[in-house]
ROZANU-429693 format. One line per field, with one value per residue: residue number from 1; z, y, x of N, C-alpha, C, O in turn; residue in three letters. Coordinates in steps of 0.05 Angstrom, whole numbers. Each point is the difference from the previous one (the first is absolute). Example, Ala and Ser with C-alpha at 12.3 -4.5 7.8 and 13.67 -1.06 7.14 Angstrom:
BEGIN
tivex = (1:2)
npz = (156:-27)
npy = (-114:21)
npx = (264:-28)
capz = (0:1)
capy = (24:24)
capx = (-18:16)
cpz = (0:14)
cpy = (24:22)
cpx = (18:-15)
opz = (13:4)
opy = (0:22)
opx = (21:10)
vexba = (ala:ser)
END
This chain:
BEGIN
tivex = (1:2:3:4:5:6:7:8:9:10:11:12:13:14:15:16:17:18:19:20:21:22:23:24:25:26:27:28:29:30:31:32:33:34:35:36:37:38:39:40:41:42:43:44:45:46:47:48:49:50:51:52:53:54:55:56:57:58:59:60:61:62:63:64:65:66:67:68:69:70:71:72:73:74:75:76:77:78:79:80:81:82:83:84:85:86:87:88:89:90:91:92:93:94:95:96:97:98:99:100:101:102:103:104:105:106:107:108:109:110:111:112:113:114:115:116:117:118:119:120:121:122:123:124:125:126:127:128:129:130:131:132:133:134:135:136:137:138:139:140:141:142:143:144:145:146:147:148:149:150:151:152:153:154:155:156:157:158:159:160:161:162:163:164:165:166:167:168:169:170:171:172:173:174:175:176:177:178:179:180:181:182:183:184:185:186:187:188:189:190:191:192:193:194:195:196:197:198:199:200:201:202:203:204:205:206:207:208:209:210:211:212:213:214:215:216:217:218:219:220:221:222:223:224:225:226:227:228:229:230:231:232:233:234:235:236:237:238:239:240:241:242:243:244:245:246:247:248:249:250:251:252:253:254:255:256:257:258:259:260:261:262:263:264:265:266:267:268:269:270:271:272:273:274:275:276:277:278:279:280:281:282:283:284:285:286:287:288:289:290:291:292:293:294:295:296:297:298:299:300:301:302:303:304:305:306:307:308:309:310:311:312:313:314:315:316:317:318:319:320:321:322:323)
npz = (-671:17:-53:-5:-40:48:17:37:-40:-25:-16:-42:-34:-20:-41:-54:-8:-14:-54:-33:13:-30:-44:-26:-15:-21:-33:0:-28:-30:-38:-22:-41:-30:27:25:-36:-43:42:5:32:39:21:-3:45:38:-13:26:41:18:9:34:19:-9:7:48:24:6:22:31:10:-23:30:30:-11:10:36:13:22:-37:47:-40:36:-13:-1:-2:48:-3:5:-47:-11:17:-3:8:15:4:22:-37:-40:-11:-28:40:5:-32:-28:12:3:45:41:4:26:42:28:19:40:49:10:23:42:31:18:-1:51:26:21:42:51:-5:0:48:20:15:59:-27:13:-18:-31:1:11:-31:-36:-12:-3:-35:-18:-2:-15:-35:-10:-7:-37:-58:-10:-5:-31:-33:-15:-33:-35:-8:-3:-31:28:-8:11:-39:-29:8:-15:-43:-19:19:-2:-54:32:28:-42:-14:9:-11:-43:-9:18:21:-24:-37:11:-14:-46:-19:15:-2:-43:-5:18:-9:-46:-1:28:-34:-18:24:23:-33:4:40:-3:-37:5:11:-8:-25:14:0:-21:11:28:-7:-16:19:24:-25:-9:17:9:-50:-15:11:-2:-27:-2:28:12:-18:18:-13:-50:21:34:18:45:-11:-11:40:-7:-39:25:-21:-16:14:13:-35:-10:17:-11:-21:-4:20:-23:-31:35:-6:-29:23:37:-32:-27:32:20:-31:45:-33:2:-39:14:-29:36:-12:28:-3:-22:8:9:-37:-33:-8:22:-28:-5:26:-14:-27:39:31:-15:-8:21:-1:-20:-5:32:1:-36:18:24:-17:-22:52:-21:18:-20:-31:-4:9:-9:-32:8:17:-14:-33:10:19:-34:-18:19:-13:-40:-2:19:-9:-31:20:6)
npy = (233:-10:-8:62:20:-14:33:-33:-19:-50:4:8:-20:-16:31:0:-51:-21:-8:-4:-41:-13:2:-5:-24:-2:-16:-39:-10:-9:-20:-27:6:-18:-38:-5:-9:-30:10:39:-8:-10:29:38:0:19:40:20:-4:18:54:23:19:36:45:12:24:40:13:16:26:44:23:7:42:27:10:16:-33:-27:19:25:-20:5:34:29:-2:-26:29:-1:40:-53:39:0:-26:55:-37:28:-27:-4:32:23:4:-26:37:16:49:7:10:38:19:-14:27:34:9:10:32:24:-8:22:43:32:-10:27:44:13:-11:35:30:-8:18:-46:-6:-16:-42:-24:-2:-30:-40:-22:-10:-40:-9:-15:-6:-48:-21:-14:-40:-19:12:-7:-46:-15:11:-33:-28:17:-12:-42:-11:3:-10:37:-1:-9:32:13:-31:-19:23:7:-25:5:10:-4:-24:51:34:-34:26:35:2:-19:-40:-1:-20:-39:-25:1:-20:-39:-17:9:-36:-40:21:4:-24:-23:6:15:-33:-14:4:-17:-56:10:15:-45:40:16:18:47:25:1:42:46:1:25:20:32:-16:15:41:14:10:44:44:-3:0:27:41:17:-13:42:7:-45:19:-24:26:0:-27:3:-51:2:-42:-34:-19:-36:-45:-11:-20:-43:-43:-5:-11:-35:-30:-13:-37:-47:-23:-1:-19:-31:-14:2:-38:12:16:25:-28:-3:-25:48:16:-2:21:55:-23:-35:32:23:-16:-10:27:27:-12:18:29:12:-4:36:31:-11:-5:40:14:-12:-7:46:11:-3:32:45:4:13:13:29:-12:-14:39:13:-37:11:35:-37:-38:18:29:-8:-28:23:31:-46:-16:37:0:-37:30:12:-38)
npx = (-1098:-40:12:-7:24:22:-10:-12:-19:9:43:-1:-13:29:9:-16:-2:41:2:-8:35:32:-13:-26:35:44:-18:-2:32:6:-23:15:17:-26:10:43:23:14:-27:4:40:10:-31:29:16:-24:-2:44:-19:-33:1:24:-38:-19:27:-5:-25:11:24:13:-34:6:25:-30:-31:39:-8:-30:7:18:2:13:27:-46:37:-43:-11:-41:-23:16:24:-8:-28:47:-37:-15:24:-3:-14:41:1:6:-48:1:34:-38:18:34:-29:-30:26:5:-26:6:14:-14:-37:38:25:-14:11:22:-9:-21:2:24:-13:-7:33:4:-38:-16:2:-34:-3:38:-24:-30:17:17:-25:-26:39:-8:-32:6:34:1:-33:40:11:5:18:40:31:-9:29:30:-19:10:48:30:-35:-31:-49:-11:-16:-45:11:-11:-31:-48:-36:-7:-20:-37:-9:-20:-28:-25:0:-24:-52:-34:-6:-35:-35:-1:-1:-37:-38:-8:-14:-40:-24:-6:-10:-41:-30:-18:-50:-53:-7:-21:-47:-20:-4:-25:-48:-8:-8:43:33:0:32:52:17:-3:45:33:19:12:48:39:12:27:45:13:6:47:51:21:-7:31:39:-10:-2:-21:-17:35:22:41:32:32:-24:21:4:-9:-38:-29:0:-21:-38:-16:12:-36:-41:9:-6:-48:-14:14:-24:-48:-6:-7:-39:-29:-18:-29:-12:9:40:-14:-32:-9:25:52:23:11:27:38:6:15:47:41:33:21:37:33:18:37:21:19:25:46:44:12:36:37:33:20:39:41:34:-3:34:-13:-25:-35:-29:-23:-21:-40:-20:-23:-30:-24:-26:-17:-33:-40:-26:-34:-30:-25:-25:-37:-36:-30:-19:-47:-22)
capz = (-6:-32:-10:-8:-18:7:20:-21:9:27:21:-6:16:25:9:23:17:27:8:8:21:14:-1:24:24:10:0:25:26:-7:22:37:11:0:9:11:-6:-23:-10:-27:-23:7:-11:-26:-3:0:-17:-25:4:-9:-36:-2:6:-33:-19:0:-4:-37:-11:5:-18:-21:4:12:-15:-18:9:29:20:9:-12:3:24:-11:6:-14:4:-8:-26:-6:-8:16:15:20:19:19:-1:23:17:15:18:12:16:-22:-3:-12:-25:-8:-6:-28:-23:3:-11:-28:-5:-2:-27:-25:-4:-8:-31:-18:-5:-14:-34:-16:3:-20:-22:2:19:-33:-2:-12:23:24:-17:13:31:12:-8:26:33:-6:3:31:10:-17:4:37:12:12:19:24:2:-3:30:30:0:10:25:18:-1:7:26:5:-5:11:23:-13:5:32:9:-11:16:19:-9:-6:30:20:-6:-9:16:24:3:-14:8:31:-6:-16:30:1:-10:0:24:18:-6:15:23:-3:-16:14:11:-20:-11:17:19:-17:-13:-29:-22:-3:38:3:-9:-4:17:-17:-19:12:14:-21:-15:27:15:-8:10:25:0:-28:10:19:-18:-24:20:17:-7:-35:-15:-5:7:-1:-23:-8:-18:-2:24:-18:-16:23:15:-9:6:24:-13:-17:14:20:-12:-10:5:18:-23:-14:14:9:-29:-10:14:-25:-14:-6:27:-6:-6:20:17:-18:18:13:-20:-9:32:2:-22:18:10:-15:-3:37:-2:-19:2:15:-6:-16:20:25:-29:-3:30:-10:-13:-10:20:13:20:-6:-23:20:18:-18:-1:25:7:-16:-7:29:10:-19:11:21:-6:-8:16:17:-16:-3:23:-5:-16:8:31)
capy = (19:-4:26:3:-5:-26:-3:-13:21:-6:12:26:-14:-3:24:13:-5:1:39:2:-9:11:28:-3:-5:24:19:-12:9:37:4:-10:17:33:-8:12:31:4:-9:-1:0:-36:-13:7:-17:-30:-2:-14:-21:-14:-11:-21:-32:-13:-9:-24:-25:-3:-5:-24:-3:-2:-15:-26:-9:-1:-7:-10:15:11:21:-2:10:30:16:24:-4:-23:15:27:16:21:11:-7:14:-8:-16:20:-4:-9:23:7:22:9:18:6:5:-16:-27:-2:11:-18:-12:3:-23:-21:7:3:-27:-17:-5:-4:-30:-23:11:-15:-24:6:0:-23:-30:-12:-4:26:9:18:26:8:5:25:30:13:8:23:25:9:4:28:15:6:25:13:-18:13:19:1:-7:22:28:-9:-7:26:25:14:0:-13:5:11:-21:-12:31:-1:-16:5:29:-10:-18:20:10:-16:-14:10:27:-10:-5:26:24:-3:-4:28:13:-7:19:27:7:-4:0:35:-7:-19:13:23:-9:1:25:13:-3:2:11:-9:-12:-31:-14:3:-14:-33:-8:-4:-28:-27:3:3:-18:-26:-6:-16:-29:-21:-3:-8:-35:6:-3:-32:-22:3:-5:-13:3:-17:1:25:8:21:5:-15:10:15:30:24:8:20:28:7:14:28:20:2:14:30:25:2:11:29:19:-10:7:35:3:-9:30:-5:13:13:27:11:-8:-34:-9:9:0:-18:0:17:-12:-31:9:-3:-31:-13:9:-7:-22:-1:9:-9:-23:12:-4:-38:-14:12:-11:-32:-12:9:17:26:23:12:-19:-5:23:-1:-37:1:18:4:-18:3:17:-14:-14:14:8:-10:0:27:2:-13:5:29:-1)
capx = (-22:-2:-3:-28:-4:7:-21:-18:-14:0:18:-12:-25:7:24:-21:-8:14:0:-24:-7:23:-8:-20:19:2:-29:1:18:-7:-25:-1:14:-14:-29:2:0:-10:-19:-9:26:2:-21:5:27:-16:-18:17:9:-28:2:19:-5:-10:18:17:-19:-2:31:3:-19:11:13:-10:-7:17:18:-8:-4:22:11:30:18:16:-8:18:27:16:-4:18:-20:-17:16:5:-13:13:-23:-9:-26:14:3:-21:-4:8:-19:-23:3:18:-11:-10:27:3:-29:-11:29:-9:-8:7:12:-22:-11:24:12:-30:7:23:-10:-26:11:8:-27:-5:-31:-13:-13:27:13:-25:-1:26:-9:-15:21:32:-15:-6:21:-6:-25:-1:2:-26:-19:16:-22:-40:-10:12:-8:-24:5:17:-10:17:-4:15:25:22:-6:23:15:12:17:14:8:-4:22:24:10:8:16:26:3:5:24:10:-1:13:24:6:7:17:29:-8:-5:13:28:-9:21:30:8:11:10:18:1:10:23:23:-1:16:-20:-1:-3:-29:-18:0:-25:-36:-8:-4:-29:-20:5:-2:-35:-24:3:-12:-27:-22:-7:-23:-26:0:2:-20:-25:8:-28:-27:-24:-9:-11:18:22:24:11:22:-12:-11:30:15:-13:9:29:10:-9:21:25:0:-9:23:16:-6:30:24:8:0:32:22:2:32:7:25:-15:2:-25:-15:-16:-21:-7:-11:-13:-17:-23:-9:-27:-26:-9:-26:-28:-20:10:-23:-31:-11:-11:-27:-18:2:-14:-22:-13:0:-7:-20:12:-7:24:14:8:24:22:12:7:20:24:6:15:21:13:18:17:16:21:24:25:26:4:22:17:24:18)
cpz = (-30:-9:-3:-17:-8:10:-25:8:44:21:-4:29:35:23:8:15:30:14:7:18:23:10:11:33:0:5:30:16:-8:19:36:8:5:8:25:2:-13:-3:-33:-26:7:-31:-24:-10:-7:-23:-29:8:-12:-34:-12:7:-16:-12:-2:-8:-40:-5:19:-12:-22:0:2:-25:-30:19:21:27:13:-7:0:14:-17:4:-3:2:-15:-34:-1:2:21:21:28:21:32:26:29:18:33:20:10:-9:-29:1:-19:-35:-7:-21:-21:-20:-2:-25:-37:-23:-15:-23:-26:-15:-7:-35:-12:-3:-21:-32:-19:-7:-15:-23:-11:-8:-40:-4:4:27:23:-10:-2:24:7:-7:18:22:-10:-2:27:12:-5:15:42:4:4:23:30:1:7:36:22:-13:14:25:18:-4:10:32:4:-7:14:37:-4:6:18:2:-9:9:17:4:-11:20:16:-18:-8:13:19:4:-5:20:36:-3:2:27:16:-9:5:26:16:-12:9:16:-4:-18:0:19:-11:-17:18:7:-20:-20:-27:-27:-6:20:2:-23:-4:27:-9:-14:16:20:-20:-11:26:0:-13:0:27:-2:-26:25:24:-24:-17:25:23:2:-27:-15:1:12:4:-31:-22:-23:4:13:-18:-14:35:2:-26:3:26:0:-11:13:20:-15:-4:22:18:-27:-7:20:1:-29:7:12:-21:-13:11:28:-9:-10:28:17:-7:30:6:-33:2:31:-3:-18:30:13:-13:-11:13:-1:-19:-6:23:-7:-28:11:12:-30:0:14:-5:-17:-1:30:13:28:-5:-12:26:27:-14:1:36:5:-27:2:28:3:-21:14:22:-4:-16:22:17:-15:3:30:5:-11:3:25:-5)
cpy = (-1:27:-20:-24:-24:-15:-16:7:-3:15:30:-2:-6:13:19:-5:6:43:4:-2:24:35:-7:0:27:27:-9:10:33:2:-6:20:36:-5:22:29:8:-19:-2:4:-29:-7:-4:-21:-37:-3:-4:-21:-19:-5:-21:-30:-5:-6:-26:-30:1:-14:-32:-22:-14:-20:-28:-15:-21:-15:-16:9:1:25:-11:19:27:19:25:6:-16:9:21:14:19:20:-10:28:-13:1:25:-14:-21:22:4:33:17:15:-5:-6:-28:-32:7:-2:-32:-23:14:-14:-36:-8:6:-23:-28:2:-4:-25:-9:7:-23:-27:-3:-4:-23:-26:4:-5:16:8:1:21:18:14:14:23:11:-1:24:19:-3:10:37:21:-6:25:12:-7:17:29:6:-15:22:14:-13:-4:30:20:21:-6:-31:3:23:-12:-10:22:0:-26:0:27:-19:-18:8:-2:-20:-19:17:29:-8:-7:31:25:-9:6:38:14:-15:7:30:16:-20:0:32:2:-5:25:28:-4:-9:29:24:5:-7:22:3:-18:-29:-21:-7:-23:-25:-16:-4:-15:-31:5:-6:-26:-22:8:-8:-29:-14:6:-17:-34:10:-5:-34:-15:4:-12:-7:14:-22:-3:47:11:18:-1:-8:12:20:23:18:12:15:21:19:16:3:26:9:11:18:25:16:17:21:19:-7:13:37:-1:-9:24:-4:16:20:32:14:-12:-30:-16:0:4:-19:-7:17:-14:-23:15:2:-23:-14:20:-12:-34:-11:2:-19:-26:3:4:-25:1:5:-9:-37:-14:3:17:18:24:4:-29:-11:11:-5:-12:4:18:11:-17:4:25:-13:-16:21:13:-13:-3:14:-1:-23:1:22:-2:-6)
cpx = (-6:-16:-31:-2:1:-29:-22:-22:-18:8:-13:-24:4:9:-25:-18:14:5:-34:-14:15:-10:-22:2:1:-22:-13:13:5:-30:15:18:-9:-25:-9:7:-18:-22:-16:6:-1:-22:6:17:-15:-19:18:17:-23:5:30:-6:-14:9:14:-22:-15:28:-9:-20:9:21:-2:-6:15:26:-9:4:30:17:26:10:10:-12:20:29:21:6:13:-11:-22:15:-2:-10:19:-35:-13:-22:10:0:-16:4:7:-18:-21:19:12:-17:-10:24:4:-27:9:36:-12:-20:8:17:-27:-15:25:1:-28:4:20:-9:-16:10:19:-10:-4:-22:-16:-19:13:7:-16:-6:23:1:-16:1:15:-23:-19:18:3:-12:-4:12:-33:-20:11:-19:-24:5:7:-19:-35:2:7:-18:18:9:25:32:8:-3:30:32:11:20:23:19:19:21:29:6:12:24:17:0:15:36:28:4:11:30:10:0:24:24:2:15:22:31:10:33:28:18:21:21:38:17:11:20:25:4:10:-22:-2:-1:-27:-21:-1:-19:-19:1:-2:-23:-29:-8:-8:-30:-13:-2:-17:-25:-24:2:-22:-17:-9:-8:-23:-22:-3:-24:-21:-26:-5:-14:21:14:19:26:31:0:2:40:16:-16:18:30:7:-10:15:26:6:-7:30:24:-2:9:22:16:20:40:18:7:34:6:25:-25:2:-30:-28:-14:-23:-15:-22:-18:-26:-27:-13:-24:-25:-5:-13:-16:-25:-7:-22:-29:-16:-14:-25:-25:-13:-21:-32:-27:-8:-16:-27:10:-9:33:21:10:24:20:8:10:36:19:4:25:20:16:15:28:29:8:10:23:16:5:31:23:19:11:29)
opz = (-19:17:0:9:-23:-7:-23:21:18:18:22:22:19:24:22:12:18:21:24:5:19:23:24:17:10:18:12:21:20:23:20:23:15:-8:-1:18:10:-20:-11:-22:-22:-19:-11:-23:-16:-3:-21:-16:-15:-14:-19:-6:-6:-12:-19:-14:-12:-19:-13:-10:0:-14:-13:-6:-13:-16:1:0:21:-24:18:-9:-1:3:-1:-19:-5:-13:21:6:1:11:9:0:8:-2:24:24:16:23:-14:-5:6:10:-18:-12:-19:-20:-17:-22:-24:-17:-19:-24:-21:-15:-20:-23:-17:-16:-6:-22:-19:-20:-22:-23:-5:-13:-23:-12:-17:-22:16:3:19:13:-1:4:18:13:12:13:16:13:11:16:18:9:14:24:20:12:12:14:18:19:22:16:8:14:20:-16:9:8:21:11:3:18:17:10:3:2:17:-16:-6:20:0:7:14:12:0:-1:-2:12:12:1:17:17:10:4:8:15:5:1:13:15:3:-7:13:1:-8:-3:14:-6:-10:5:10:-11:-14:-3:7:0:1:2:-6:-1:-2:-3:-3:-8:6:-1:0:-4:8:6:3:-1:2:8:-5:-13:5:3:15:21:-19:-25:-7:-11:6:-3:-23:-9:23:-5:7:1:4:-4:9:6:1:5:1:8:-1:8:8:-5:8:6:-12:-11:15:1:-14:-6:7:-23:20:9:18:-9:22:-10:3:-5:4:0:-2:2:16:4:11:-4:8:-2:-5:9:5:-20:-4:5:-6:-4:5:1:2:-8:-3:7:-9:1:13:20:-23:10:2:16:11:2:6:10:10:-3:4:7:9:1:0:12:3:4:15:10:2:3:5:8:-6:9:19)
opy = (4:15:-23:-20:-7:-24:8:11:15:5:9:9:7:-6:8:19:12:12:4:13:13:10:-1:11:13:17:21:10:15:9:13:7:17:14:11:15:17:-14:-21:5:-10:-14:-20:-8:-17:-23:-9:-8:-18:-19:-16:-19:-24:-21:-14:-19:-19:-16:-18:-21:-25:-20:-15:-22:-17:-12:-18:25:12:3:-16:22:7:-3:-2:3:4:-14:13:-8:24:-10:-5:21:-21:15:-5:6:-4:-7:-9:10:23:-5:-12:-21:-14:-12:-16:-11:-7:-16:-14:-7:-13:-19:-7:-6:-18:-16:-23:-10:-15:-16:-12:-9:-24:-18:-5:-17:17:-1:17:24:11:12:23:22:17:16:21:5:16:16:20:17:17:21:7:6:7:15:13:5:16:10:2:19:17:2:8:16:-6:-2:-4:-12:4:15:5:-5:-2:3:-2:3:-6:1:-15:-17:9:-20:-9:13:5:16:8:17:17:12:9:16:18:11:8:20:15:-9:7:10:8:6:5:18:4:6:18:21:-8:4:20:-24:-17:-17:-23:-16:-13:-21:-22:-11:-20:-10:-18:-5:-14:-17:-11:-15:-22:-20:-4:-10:-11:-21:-17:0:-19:-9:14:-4:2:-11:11:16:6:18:-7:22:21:18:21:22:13:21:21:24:6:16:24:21:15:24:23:16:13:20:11:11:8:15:-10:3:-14:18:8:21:-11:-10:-6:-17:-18:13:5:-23:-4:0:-1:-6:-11:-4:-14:-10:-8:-9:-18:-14:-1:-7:-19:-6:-3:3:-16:-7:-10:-17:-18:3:8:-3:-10:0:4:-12:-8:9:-5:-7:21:9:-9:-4:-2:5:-5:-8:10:6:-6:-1:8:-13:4:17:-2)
opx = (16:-11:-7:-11:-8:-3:-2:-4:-7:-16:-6:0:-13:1:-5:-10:-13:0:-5:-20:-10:3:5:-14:-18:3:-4:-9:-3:0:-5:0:9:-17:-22:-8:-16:1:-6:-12:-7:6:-9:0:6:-8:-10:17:9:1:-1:14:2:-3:7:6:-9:-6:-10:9:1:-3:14:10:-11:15:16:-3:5:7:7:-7:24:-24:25:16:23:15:0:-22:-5:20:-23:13:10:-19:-2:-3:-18:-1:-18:21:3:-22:11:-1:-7:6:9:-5:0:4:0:2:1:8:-11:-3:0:-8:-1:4:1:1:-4:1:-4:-12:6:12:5:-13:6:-5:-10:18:7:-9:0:12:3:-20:9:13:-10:-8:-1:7:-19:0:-13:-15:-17:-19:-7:-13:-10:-1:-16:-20:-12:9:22:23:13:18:24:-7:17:22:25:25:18:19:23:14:19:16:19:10:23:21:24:14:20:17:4:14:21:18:16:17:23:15:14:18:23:21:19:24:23:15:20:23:14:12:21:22:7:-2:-16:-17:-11:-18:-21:-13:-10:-22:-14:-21:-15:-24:-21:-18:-20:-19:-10:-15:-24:-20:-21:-2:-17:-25:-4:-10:6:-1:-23:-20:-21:-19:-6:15:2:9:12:17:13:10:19:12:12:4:24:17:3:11:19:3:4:18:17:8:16:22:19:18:22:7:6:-15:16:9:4:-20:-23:-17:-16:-20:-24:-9:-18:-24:-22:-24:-21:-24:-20:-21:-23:-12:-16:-20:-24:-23:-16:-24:-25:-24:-19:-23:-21:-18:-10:-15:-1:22:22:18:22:21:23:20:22:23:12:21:21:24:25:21:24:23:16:22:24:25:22:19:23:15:15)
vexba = (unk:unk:unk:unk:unk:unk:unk:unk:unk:unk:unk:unk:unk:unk:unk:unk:unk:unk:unk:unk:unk:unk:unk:unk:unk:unk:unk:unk:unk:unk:unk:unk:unk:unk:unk:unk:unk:unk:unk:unk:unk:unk:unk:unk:unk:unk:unk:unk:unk:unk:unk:unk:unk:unk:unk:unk:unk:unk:unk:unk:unk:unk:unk:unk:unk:unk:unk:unk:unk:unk:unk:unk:unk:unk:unk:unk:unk:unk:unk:unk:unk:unk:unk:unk:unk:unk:unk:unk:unk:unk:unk:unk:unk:unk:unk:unk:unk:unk:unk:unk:unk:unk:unk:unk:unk:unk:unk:unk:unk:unk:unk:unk:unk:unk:unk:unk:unk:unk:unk:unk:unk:unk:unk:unk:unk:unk:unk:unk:unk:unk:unk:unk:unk:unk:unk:unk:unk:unk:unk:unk:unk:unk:unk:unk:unk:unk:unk:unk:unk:unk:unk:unk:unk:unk:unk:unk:unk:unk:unk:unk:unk:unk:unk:unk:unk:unk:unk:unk:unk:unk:unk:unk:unk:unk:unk:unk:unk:unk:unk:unk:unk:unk:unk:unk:unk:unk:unk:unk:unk:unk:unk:unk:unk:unk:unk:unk:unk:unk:unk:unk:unk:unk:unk:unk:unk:unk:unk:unk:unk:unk:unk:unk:unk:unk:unk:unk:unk:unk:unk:unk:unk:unk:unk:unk:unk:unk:unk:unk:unk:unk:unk:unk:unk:unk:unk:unk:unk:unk:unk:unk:unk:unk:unk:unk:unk:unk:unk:unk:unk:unk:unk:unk:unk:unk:unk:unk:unk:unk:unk:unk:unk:unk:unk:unk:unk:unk:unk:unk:unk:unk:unk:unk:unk:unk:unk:unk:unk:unk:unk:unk:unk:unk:unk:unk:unk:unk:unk:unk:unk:unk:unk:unk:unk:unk:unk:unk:unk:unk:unk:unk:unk:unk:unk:unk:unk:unk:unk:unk:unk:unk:unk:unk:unk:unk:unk:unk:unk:unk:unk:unk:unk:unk:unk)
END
């Protein structure tokens, strides 16, 4: 890997021709990727993939001119210094922000290299021309801009909105909130159940940890291994499966936490039996909150379908537990 400062001016030349080419590429594939959600966010992406293809044809241009039409086998990587990007555009289904945070990364490394190259180059019209990439480069935020505020009317952004809702919900509500009914509700059983039939806190609670812990486990690989995102749209099967379990965990952790109440306290059972209880309450209902708001579940249907089937599951536990 050779340093910036090694580089003749040939290889300078060559490095942003091959990035130029390269970032166009990717502005391409950002458009193909928000084509279908993000119609008119695509437009924004293809109109700076367009100005990267100028760029590249002024440099080569120039180039040709002074060197000929062979490029030398180099390119940024092959150079110290530039920051090593991890290659998100490989990913499908990336959120909206993720890809601009990505776009304006990309811009800002673009000018740093032309600035420096610039200051480097001996000749007065490559030195020329690399100044004036390093403030186009500059000046593509504002371009990015002037095109979303010509392109994204409101009717279109809040169009963008929705869908942007729409893509939360199905990548981190959804999994989140199955995991969180899941742990909530089916450690209910194992739990109370434990609690009954030993009446001994800690006992109790090393059940709820392993119950809590095993279910997220199973449910984040369920989740991850179900569905890769590529034709639902959901997003990345891994992000979805910790959503998933962790959510599971925690919801199996938050009645299971109150049984660390010390068994050497007076009435430390019915102590720690009474918090647990209000925990599945507030636990239920928050679930039936969720459903609510994220799912489009009517309020009371929620509550019914959740703190019905959470009651149930809970008096088979004690039912089990006290025989």
């Amino acid at each position: 890997m050779k340093k910036f400062a090694d580089l003749t001016e040939r290889e300078v030349l060559a490095v942003a021709i091959s990035a130029e080419e390269e970032d166009s590429r990717i502005y391409m594939s950002f458009a193909e990727d928000l084509a279908e959600r993000y119609p008119e966010s695509a437009k924004v992406f293809e109109e700076m993939a367009e100005e990267e293809k100028d760029h590249r044809h002024r440099l080569l241009e120039i180039y040709e001119k002074r060197f000929g039409q062979h490029l030398p086998p180099i390119r940024r990587d092959n150079v110290k210094g530039f920051l090593r990007r991890r290659p998100i555009w490989l990913t499908k289904n990336l959120s909206l922000d993720a890809i601009r945070k990505e776009a304006a990364t990309m811009e800002f490394e673009a000018e740093r290299f032309y600035i420096r190259a610039a200051e480097q180059t001996q000749d007065v019209g490559v030195r020329r021309l690399l100044a004036d990439l390093a403030e186009a480069e500059k000046g593509h935020e504002h371009v990015a801009a002037k095109l979303t505020d010509e392109i994204l009317t409101p009717n279109v952004r809040a169009e963008e909105e929705k869908t942007r809702r729409r893509v939360f919900v199905l990548q981190y509500v959804q999994p989140g909130l199955a995991g969180l009914m899941d742990g909530s509700v089916s450690t209910l059983a194992p739990l109370f159940a434990a609690a009954f039939a030993t009446h001994h806190n800690w006992q109790t609670f090393l059940v709820g940890l392993a119950a809590s812990i095993g279910a997220g486990i199973s449910m984040g690989f369920a989740e991850a291994l179900s569905d890769d995102g590529s034709l639902t749209g959901r997003g990345s099967p891994w992000l979805r499966g910790a959503a998933s379990g962790v959510m599971t965990a925690l919801g199996g952790l938050g009645h299971t936490m109150p049984y660390l109440v010390p068994d050497s306290w007076a009435n430390a059972f019915w102590i720690a039996t009474a918090i647990a209880g209000v925990v599945v309450f507030f636990e239920l209902w928050a679930i039936a909150y969720i459903r609510a708001r994220y799912m489009d579940t009517p309020f009371l249907h929620a509550v019914f379908q959740i703190v019905l089937g959470g009651v149930i599951v809970l008096g088979v536990g004690i039912l089990i537990g006290a025989s």
